[in-house]
N, C-alpha and C positions, 0 to 999 in steps of 0.2 A: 546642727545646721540652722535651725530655725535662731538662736540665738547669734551667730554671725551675721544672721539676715539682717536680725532689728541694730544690732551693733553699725552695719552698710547703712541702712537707710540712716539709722542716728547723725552719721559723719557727714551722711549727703546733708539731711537737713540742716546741719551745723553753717556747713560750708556756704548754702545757702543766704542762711541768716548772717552770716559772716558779710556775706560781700554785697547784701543787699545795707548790711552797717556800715560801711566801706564807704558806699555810695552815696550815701543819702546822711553827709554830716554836718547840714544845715541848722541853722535852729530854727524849731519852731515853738510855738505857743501849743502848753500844755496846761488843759484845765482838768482841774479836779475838783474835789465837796468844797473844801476850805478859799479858793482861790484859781491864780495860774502862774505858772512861771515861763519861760522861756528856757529848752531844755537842746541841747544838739540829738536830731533824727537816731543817731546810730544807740544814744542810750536809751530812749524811750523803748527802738526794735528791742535791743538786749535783755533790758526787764522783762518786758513783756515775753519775749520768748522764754527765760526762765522759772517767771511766773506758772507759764504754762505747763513748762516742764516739773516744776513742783506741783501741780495742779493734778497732772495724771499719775505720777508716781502715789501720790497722798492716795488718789480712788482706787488705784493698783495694789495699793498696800491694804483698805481696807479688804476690796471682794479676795485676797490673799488669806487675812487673816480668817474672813468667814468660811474659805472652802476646806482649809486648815482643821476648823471648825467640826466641818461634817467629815472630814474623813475622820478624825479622832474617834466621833460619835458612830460612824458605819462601824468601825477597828474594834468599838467595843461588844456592841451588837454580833461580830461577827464570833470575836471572841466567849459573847453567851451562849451564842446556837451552839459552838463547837463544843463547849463544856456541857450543853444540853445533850446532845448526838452520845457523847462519852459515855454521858450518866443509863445513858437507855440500856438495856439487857435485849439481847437476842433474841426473840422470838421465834418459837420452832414452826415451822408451817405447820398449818393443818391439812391432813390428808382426809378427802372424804373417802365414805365407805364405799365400794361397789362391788360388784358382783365376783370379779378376778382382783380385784384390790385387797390385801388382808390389811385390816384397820389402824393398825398399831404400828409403831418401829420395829418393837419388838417382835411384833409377827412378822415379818419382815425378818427380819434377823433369822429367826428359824427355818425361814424355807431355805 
C-alpha cells in the first residue's frame, strides 16, 4: 500500500510538472557560470524537475546502501550470540540446604 501511495503521488506530481510545461512555452533568458542563452520555459521546468528527481533517488540510494549496511552487521552479531547461547552447557541449579530440604539430587532421589 505504502508503495502505490508514492507510485499516486509520483503521477500527480508528473502531471503537474506536465501541464505547468504545457503552459509556460515561452522563452526565456537563462543564465548560468559560463554565460546565457535563451531557452523555451517548458525545458528549463523539465530538467530541473528531473534534476531533482535524480537528486533524491542518488540520497535515497545512499541512506539505502548504509542501512543495508547495519542490518548485515546486526545479522552477524546476531548470529554470534546465538552460536554463543549454543556453545554454553546447562547449569544445574543450586539447591540450598534446609532444614526439610535434603541437599543433593540424589537425596532426593531416595526419599
Amino acid at each position: 500500500m505504502k508503495g502505490q501511495s508514492f507510485f499516486i503521488l509520483g503521477l500527480i506530481f508528473a502531471l503537474i510538472i506536465a501541464v505547468l510545461a504545457v503552459i509556460n512555452n515561452d522563452p526565456v533568458q537563462f543564465n548560468y557560470v559560463f554565460g546565457s542563452q535563451k531557452w523555451p520555459l517548458i525545458l528549463i521546468i523539465l530538467t530541473t524537475a528531473v534534476f531533482g528527481g535524480v537528486m533524491a533517488a542518488s540520497l535515497s540510494f545512499v541512506k539505502i546502501v548504509q542501512l543495508r549496511g547495519q542490518v548485515k552487521q546486526k545479522n552477524k552479531r546476531i548470529a554470534e550470540l546465538e552460536e554463543e547461547i549454543k556453545q554454553h552447557k546447562p547449569v544445574e541449579p543450586v539447591v540450598e540446604e534446609g532444614p526439610n530440604q535434603p541437599a543433593t539430587r540424589t537425596e532426593r532421589a531416595q526419599l
